[in-house]
N, C-alpha and C positions, 0 to 999 in steps of 0.2 A: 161122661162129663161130671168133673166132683162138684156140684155147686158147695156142698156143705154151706147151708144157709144155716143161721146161728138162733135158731129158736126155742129150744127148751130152757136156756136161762129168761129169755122175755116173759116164758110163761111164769117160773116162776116168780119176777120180778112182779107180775101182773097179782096174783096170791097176796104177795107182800103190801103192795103199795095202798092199796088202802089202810090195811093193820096199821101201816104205820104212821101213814099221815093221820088217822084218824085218831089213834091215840095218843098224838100231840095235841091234836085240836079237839076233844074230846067236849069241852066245857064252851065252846064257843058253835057257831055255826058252820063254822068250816068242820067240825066233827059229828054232833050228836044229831044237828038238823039239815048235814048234806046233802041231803035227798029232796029238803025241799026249800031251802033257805040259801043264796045263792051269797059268797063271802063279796064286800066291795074291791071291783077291780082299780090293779094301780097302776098309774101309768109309768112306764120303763124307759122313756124317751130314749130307747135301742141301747142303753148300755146298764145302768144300774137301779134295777126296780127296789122299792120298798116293800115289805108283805108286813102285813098285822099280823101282831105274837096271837098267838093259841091261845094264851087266856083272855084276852081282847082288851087287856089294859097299857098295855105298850105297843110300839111298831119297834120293828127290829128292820135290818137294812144294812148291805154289808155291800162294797162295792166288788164287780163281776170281772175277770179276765177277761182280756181284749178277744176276740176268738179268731185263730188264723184265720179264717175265712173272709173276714170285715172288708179287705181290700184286695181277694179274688176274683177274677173272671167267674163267673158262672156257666156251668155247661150249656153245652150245645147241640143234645139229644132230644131225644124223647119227652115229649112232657108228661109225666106222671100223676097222678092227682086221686087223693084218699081220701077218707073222711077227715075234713079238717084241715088238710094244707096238698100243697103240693112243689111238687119239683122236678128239674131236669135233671137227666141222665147224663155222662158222654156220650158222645157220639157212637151209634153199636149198640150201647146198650138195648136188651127186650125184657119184655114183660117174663116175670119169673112168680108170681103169686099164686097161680095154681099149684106150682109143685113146694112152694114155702107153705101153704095151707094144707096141703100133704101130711106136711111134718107139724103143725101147729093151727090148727084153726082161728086162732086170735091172730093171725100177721095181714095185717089191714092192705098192705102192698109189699111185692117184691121185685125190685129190677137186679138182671145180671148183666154181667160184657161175655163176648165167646170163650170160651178156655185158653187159657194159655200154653205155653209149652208142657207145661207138668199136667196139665188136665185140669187145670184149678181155673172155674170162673169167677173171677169177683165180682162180689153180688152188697146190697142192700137190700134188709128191711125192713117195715114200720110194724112193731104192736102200738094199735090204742088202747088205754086203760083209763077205768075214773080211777082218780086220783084223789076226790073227796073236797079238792081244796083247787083256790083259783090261786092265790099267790102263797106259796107254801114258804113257811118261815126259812134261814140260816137253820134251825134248830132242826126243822122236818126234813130238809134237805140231807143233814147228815145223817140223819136216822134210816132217809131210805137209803146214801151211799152205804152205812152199813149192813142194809139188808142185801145190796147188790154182790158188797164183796164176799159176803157168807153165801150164798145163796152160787154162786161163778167157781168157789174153790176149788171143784171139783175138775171145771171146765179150763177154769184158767189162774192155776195155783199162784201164781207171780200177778195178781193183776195190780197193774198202775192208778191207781186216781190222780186225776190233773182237778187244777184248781175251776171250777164252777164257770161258767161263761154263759154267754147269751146265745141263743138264736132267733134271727128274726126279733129281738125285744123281749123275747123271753128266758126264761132262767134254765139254766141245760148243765146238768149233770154230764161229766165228761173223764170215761176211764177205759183200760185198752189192755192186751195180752196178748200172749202167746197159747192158743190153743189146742185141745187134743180133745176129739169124740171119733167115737167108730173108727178105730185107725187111722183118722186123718187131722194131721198136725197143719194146721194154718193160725191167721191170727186176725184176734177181730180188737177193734175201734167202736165201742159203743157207745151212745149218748143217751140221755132222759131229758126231755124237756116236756114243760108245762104249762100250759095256756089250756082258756076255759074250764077247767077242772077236769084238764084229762091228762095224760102222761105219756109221751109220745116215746115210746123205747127206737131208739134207732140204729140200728147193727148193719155196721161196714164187717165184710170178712175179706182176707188177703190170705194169697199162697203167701209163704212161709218164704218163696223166692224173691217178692216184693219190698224192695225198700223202704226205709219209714220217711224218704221224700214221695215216693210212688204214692205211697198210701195216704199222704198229707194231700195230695196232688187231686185224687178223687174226693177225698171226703170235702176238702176245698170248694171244689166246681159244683158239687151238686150242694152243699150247704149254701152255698152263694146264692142259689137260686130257688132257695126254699120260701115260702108265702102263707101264710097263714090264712084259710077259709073261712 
């Protein structure tokens, strides 16, 4: 069974994210005092949050992409549940986290569905990372999309950045490709999102035989039914 679960860029997005947000916010508390000074949370009212600039003398706020998900069914599986949120499977889906932790010790949860024709399960999973910051600027966000895409070239030299959206109310980094590791060409759909000062890396992988409705269709159901803890 190929799961090919997608975790050596999480890892090193995990490396990255602090670096990055913290040297935006360097001068303020969301940077130099993260460890022990907590940035004031803003409310999102589920669609367009504000975050305080890094130098703490303006608010910066840019509005968020609708996210497919807003007006999907929510699956009908499994309920899964990490540190920090949880969510449904489809229907099928099983616990896959011991052998995602296999390959990356940082992947909080993994769920997959059985294989399919080619051998390919499609699977999810969660890295948690701190991330330094509770509502991270327009400015920090781009900073970490550009650590993502540098950091992925290798994995997925074509990758797409879609425009920023929300999950659950919060702010979600959102970009996708065509992939190749260890001989096996599939394609992953990953997200970043951010609540409480963590960063919630989220990696959909699809065979390569999967439509980009198939694949909207999953990431749909179980984003729909995502909950923050």
């Amino acid at each position: 069974m190929r799961i090919s679960l997608h975790t050596a860029a999480p890892l090193a997005l995990v490396l990255a994210l602090t670096g990055a947000l913290g040297a935006c916010g360097k001068d303020s508390p969301a940077g130099s005092e993260a460890s022990s000074t907590p940035s004031p949370s803003v409310s999102t009212g589920g669609q367009s949050p504000s975050a305080s600039a890094s130098d703490g003398g303006t608010t910066a706020s840019e509005p968020l992409a609708e996210a497919p998900w807003e007006s999907a069914e929510p699956a009908g599986g499994k309920l899964f549940e990490g540190h920090g949120f949880g969510f449904r499977a489809p229907e099928g889906w099983t616990d896959a986290t011991q052998k995602a932790k296999e390959l990356n010790q940082l992947v909080d949860l993994a769920a997959a569905a059985a294989p399919d024709k080619t051998g390919f399960a499609t699977n999810v999973n969660v890295v948690v990372a701190d991330a330094g910051v509770e509502d991270p600027t327009p400015d920090q966000l781009e900073e970490v999309t550009k650590a993502i895409t540098s950091r992925l070239d290798a994995l997925v030299p074509k990758l797409e950045v879609n425009p920023t959206t929300a999950l659950d109310g919060r702010p979600t980094l959102d970009h996708e490709g065509a992939a190749t590791k260890a001989g096996v060409n599939y394609y992953i759909h990953q997200y970043v999102a951010f609540k409480g000062r963590n960063a919630y890396t989220i990696t959909f992988s699809f065979s390569r035989e999967a439509t980009p409705k198939q694949r909207q269709q999953v990431i749909n159901e179980v984003m729909a039914s995502w909950s923050w803890r």
